[in-house]
VOBA-1610 file (N, C-alpha, C; in pm, whole numbers, padded with zeros to 5 digits, always signed):
BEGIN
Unk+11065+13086+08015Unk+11160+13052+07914Unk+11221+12915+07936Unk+11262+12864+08067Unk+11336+12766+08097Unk+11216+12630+08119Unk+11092+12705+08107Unk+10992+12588+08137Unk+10988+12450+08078Unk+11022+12483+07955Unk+11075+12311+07836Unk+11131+12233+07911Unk+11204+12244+08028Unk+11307+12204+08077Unk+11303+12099+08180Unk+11147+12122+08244Unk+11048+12101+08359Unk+10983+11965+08328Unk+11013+11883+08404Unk+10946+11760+08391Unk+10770+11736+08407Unk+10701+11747+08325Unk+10567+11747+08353Unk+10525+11601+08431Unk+10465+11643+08573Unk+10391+11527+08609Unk+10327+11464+08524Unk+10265+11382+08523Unk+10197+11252+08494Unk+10105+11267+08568Unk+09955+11218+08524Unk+09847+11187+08630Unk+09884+11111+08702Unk+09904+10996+08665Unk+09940+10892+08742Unk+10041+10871+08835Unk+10132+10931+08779Unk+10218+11011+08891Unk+10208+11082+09045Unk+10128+11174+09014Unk+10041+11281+09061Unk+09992+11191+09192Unk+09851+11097+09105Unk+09805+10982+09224Unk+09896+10884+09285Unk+10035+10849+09260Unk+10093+10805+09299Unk+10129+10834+09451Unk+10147+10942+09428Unk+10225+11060+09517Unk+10099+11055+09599Unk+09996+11095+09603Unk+09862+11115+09652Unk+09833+10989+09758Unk+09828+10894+09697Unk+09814+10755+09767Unk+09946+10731+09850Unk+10058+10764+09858Unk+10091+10757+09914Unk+10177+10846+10050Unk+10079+10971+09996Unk+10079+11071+10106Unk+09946+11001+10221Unk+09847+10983+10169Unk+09747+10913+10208Unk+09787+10796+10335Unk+09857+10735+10244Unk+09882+10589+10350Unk+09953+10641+10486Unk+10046+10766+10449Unk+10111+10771+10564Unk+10058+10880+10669Unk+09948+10939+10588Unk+09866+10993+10703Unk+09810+10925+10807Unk+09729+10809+10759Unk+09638+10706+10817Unk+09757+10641+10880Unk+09836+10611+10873Unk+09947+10539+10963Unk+09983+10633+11066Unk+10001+10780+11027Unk+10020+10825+11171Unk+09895+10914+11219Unk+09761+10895+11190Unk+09644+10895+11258Unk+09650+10796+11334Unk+09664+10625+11317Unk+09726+10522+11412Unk+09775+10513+11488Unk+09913+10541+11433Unk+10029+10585+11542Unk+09968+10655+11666Unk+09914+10788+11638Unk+09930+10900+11739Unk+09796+10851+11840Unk+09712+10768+11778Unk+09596+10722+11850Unk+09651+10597+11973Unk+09751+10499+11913Unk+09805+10406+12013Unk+09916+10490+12103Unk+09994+10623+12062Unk+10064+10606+12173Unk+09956+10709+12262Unk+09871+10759+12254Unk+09765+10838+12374Unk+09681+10752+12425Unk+09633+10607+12332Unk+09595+10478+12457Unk+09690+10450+12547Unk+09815+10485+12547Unk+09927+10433+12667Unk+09906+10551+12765Unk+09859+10632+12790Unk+09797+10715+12880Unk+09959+10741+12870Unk+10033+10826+12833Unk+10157+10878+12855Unk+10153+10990+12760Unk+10241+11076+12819Unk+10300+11255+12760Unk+10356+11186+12625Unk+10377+11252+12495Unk+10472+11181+12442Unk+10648+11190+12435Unk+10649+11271+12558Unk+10782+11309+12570Unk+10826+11180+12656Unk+10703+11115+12733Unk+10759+11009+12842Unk+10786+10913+12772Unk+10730+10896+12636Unk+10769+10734+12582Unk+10935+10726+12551Unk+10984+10619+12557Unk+11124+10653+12534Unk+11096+10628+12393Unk+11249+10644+12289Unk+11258+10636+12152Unk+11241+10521+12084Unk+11257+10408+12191Unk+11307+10267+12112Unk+11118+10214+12091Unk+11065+10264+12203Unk+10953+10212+12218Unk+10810+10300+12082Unk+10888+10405+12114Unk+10822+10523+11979Unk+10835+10462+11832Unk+10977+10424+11812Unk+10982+10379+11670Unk+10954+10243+11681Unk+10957+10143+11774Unk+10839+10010+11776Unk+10728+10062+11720Unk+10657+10137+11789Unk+10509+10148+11792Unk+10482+10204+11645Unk+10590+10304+11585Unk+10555+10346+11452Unk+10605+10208+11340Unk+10691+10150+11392Unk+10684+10027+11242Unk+10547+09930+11251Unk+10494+09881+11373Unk+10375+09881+11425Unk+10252+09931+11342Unk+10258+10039+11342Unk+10115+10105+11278Unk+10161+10137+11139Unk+10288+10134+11103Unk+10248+10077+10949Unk+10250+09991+10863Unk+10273+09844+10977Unk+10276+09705+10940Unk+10100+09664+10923Unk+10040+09730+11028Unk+09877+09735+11088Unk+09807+09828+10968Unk+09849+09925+10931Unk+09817+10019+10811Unk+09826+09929+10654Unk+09925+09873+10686Unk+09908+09803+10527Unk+09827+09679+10498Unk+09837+09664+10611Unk+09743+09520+10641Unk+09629+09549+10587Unk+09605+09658+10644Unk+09442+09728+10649Unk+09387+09798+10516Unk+09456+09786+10448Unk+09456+09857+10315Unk+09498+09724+10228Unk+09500+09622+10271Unk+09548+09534+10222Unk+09646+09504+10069Unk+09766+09592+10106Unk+09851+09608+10075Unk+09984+09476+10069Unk+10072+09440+10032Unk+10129+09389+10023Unk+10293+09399+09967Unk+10326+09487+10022Unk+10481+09509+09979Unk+10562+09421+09992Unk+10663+09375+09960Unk+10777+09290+09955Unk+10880+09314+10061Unk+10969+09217+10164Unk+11017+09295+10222Unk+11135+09373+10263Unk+11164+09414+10133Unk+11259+09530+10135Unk+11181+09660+10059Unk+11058+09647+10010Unk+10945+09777+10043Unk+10887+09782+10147Unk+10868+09697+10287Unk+10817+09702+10367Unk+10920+09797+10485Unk+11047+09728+10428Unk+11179+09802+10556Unk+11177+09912+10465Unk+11190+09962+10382Unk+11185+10085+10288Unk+11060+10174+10382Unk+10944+10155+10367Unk+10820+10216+10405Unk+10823+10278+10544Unk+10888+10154+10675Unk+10865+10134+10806Unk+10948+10267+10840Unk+11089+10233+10723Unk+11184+10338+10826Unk+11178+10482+10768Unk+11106+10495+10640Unk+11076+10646+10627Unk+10952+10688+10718Unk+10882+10591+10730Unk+10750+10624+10817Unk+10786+10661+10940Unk+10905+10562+10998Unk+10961+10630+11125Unk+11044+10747+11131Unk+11097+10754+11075Unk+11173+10886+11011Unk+11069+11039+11047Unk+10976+10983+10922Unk+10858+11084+10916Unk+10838+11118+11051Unk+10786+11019+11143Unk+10725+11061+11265Unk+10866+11115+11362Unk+10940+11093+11369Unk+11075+11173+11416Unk+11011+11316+11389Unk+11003+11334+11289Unk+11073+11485+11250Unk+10917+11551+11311Unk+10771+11463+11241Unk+10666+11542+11288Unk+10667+11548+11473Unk+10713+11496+11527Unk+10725+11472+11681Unk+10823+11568+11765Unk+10919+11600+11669Unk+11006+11696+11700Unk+11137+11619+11804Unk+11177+11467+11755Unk+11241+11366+11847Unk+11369+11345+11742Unk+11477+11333+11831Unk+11540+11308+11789Unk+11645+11397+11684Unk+11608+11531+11718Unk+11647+11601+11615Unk+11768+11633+11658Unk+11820+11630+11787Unk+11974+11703+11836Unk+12088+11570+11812Unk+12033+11437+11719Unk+12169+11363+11670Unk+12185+11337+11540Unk+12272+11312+11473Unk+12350+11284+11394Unk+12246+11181+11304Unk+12165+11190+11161Unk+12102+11109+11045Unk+12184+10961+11116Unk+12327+10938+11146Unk+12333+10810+11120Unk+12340+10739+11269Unk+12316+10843+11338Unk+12266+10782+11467Unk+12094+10784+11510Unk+12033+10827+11431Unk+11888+10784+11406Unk+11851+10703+11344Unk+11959+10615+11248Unk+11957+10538+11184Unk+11989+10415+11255Unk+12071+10391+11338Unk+12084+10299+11478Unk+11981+10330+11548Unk+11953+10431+11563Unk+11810+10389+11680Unk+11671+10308+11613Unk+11726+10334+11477Unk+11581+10252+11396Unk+11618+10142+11408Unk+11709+10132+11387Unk+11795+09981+11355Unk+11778+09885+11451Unk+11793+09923+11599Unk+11812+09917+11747Unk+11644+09862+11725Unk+11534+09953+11730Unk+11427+09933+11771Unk+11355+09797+11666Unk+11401+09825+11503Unk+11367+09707+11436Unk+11391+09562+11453Unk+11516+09590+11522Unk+11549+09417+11569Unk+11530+09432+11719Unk+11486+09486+11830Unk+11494+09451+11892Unk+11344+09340+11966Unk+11367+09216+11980Unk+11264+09110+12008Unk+11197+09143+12110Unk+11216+09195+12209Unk+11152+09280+12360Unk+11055+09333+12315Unk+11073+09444+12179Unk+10928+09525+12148Unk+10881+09465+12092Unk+10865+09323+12034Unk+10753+09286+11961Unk+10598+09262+11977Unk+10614+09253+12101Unk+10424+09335+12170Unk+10442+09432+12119Unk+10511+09501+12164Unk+10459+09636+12133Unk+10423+09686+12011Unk+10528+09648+11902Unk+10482+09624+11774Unk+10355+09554+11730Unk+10330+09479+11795Unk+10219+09362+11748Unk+10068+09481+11726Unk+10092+09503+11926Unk+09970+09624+11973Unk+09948+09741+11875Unk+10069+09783+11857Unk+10045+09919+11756Unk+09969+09867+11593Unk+10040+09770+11582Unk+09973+09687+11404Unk+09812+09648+11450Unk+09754+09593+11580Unk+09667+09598+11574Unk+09556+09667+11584Unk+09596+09796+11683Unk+09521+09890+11684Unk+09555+10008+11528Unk+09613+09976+11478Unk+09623+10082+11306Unk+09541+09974+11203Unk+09575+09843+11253Unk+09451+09728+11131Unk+09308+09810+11180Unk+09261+09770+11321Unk+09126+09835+11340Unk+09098+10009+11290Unk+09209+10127+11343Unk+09142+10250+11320Unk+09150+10235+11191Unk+09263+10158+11062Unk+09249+10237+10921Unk+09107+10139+10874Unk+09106+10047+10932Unk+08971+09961+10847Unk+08845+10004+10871Unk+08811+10095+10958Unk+08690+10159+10955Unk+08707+10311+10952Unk+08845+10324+10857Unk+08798+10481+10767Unk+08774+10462+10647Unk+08740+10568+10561Unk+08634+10552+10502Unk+08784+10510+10341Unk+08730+10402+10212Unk+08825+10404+10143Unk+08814+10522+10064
//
């Protein structure tokens, strides 16, 4: 009865959503591949270095898809992507949204991880460019 009411997807919509469930798979197929090249548990990595490595593989992910966001879709993308991997990782869950929001914050500016960032973007350019489009 109330169905009139219901916003009908859109195809395009639909693939919207699709492609970009997509991207952020392959970003954390990346991800999870560079932090098990660091030969470490992932409980040993600390956080600052975790959410490096995830803005990392989806700076390296878009590259690779040759993508081009702007960059306040790029800080948009990085920190739901890190977000995302928070929650799939099971990190970070015993503080406060706006103190995970400083730890993103913390890890985005901090200049120390930018190897590390670099490493993670390059190893997510190589794994997403030889999957399949």
């Amino acid at each position: 009865m109330f169905g009139i009411f219901k916003r009908r997807q859109s195809k395009a919509d639909f693939k919207k959503q699709q492609e970009k469930i997509a991207l952020y798979d392959k970003a954390s197929i990346a991800h999870s591949s560079f932090l098990l090249a660091l030969n470490k548990d992932f409980d040993e990595i600390d956080d600052q270095n975790f959410l490096a490595s995830a803005f990392g593989a989806m700076d390296g992910t878009l590259q690779a898809l040759n993508m081009r966001p702007d960059d306040v879709q790029m800080l948009a993308m990085e920190t739901t992507f890190a977000l995302r991997r928070l929650r799939e990782m099971d990190r970070l869950q015993s503080v406060s949204p706006g103190e995970q929001g400083d730890q993103i914050g913390k890890a985005m500016m901090n200049v120390e991880l930018d190897h590390l960032k670099a490493q993670s973007g390059q190893v997510a350019y190589t794994i997403v460019s030889a999957m399949p489009k």
